[in-house]
C-alpha positions in Angstrom: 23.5 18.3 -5.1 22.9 15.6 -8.1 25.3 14.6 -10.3 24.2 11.3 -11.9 22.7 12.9 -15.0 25.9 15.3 -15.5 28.0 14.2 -18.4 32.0 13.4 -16.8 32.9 16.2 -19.1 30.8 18.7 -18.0 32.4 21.2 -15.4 30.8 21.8 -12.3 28.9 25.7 -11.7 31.2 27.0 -9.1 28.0 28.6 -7.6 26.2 25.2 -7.2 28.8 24.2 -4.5 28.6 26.6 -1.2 29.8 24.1 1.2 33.6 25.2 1.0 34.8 28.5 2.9 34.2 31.6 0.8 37.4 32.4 -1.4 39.4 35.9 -0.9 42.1 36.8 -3.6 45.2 38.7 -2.0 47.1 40.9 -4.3 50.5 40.9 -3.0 54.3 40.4 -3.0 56.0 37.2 -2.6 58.3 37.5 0.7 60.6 34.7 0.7 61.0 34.9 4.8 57.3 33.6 5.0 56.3 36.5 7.4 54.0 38.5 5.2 53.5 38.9 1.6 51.5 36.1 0.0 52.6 33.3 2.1 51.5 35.3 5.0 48.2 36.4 3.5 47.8 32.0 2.5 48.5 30.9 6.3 46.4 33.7 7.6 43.5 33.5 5.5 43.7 29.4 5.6 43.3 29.5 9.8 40.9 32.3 9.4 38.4 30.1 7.4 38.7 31.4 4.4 40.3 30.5 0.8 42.8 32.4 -0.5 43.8 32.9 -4.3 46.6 34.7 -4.3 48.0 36.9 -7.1 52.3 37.9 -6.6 52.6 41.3 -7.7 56.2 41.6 -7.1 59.1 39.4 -5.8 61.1 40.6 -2.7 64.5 40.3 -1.7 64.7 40.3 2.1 65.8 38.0 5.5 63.4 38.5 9.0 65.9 41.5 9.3 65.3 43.9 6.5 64.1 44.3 3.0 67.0 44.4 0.4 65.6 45.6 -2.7 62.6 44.2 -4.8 62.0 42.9 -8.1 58.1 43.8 -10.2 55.9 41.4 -12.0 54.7 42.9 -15.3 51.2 44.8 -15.0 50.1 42.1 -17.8 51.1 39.5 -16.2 49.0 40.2 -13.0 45.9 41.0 -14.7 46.2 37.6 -16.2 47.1 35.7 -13.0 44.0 37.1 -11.3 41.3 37.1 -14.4 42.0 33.6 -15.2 40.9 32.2 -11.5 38.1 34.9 -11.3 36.7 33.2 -14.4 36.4 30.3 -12.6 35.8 30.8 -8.9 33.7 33.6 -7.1 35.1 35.4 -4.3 33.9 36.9 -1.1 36.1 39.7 -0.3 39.8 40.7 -1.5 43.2 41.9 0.4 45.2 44.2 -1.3 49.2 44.2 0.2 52.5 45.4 -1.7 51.8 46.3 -5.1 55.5 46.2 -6.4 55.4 49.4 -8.4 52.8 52.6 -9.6 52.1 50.4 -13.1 51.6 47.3 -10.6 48.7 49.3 -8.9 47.1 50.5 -11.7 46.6 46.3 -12.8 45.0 46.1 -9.5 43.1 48.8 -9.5 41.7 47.8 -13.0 40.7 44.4 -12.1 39.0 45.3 -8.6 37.3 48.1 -10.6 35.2 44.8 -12.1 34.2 44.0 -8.9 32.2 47.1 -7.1 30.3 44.9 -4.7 33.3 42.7 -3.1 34.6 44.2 0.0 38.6 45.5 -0.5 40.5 45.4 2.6 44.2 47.4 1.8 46.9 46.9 4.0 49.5 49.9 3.8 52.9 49.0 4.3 55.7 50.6 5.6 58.1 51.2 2.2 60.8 53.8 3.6 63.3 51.1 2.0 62.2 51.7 -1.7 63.9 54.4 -4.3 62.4 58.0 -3.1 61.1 58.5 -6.4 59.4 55.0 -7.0 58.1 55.3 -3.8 56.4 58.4 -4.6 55.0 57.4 -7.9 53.8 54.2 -6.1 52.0 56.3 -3.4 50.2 58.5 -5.7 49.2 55.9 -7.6 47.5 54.3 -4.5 46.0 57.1 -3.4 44.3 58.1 -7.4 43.4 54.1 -7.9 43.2 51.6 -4.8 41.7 54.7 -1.8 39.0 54.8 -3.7 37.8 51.1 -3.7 39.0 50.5 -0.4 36.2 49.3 2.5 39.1 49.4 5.2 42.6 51.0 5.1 44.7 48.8 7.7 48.4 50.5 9.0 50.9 51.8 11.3 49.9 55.3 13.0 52.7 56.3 11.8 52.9 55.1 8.1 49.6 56.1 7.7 49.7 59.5 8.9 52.9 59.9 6.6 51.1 58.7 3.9 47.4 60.7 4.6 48.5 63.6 5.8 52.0 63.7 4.8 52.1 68.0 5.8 50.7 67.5 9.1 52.6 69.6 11.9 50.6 69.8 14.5 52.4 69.5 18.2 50.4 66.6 18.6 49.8 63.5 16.6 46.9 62.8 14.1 43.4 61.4 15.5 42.4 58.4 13.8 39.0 60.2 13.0 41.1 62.7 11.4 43.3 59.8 9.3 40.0 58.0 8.5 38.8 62.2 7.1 41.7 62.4 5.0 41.2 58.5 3.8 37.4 59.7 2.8 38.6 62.6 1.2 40.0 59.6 -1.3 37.2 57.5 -1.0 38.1 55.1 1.6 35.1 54.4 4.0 37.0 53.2 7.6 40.6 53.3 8.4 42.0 50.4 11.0 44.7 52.4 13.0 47.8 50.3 14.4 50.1 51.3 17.2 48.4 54.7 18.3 50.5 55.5 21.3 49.1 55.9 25.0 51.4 56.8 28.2 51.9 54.0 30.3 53.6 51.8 27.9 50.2 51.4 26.1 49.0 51.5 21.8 45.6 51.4 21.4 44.8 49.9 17.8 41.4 52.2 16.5 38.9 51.2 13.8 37.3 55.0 12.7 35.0 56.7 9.7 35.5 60.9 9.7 32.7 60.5 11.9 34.8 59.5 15.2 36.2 56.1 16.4 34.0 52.7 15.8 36.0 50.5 18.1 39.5 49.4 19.3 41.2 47.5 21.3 44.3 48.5 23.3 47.8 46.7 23.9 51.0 46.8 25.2 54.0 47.8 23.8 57.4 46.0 24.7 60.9 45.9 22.8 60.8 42.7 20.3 59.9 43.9 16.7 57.6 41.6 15.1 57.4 41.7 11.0 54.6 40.5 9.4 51.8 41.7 12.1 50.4 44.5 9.7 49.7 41.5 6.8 48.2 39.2 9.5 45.8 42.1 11.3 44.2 42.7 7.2 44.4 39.3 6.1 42.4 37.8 9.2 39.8 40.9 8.5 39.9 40.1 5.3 38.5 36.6 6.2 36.1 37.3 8.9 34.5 40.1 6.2 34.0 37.3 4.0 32.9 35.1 6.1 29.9 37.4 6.4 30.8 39.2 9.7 29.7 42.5 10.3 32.5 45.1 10.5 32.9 46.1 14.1 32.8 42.3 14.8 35.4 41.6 12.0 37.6 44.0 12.9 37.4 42.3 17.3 37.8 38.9 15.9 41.2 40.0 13.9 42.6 41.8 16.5 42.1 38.9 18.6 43.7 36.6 16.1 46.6 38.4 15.6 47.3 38.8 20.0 47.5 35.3 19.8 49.8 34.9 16.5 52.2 37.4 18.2 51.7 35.4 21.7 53.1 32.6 19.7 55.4 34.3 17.4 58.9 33.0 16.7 62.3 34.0 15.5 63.0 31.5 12.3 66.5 33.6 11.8 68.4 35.9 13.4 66.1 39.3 12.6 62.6 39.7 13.6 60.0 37.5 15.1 57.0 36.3 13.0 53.7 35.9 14.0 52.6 31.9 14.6 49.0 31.6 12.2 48.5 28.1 13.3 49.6 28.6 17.4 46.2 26.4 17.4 47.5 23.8 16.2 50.5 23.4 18.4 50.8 21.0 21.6 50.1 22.8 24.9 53.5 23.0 27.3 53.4 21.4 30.1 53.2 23.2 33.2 51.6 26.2 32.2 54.9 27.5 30.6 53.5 28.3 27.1 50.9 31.1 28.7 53.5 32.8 30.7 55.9 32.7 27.7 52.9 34.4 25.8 52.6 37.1 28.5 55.8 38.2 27.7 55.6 38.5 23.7 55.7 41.6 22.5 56.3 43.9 19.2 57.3 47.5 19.4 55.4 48.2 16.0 52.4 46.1 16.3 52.4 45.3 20.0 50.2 42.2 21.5 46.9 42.9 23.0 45.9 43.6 26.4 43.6 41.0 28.2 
């Protein structure tokens, strides 16, 4: 590109310079232990390849143990934060985490609404530790205004199927086809199912449509809880979708990311361990000693893959 007949002054067309990664905007909570929220989604999305402009749609109150209680951002306020950066830079895809209340979503769901064509990757949390009756208001809200702009609905078997099919009673659990059929039924194209369990001490972690499953990969589950593996899983897709990969490819490459974050994880306090984004850049052990270390990290809610 030439610059020598451009005034100082004059600023530069974001869309003259593709040479940087491609920029993904993560709507999200601040969470002050650094294990998910926006710091999460910022060291994910940064060793992922991709840029992140992050939006804080709610401050939380919480250790590596548990979440205490949680504190919104006005509505206005996060339509501002994310409209004055997407006047100035273009993105490639979005990831969509805690919303911080039902008026919170319904910001975020007005501003993606702008934006038909840029892939939405939603992570659903687990939020048993909210008020019953914000809770509810918050989930109805997400199911009338983010489900239906949402490429790929990342969570827990569990959470999900508490969330999609909150009346199921069936002896046995729900199929991710039939979580990805409810999910349509909202407008969400593919559901990314977490921790599906299988005997033998096995999860299998399922990317489906209502037409059946797409691919998966399966993993082992062991004792250590992990917290912040849910955040990492969407927020490496996230990245790989806007760095132009296909889906099924997308979804293989995060998986495999987040095996090795967990392979690497740590415990920075005395709760739960957190998932290492940048194990890469860490000195091998000598000896060997940091792959059989790895071979023995686990997470009971988002357990390590199996190689």
């Amino acid at each position: 590109m030439t610059t020598e007949s451009a005034p100082l002054e004059t600023p530069q067309d974001p869309a003259q310079d593709l040479t940087g990664p491609p920029c993904v905007m993560t709507f999200n909570a601040n969470d002050p232990s650094g294990a998910g929220g926006t710091g999460g989604d910022v060291a994910t999305l940064c060793a992922m390849g991709a840029h992140p402009l992050p939006v804080v749609t709610a401050v939380l109150i919480r250790d590596t143990a548990e979440v205490f209680d949680h504190h919104t951002i006005d509505d206005d306020a996060i339509v501002e934060q994310a409209r004055s950066i997407l006047e100035d830079a273009a993105i490639s895809a979005w990831k969509v985490g805690f919303l911080g209340s039902a008026e919170g979503v319904s910001a975020v769901a007005e501003v993606l609404s702008d934006y038909p064509d840029v892939p939405l990757v939603t992570h659903l949390p687990n939020l048993s530790w909210m008020d019953e009756a914000a809770h509810e208001a918050y989930h109805e809200a997400f199911r009338e205004l983010i489900l239906p702009q949402t490429e790929v609905l990342v969570g827990n078997h569990k959470t999900l199927t508490d969330f999609l099919l909150p009346e199921w009673d069936a002896d046995r659990p729900a199929s991710p086809r039939e979580l990805a059929m409810a999910a349509a039924d909202h407008g969400t194209r593919f559901v990314l199912v977490t921790g599906v369990q299988l005997p033998d001490h096995y999860v299998d972690n399922v990317l489906a449509s209502p037409e059946g499953a797409i691919t998966g990969e399966k993993f082992e589950r062991f004792d250590t809880t992990f917290i912040g593996a849910g955040e990492t899983l969407s927020a490496a897709l996230a990245a790989m979708l806007a760095n132009g990969a296909e889906l099924h490819i997308a979804v293989s490459e995060a998986l495999a990311f987040l095996d090795q974050t967990l392979d690497a994880g740590f415990r920075p306090g005395m709760g739960s361990v957190v998932p290492d984004r940048f194990f890469w850049a860490q000195p091998p052990e000598e000896g060997g000693e940091a792959q059989e270390g790895a071979d023995d990290a686990e997470t009971s809610q988002d357990p390590r893959h199996v190689h």
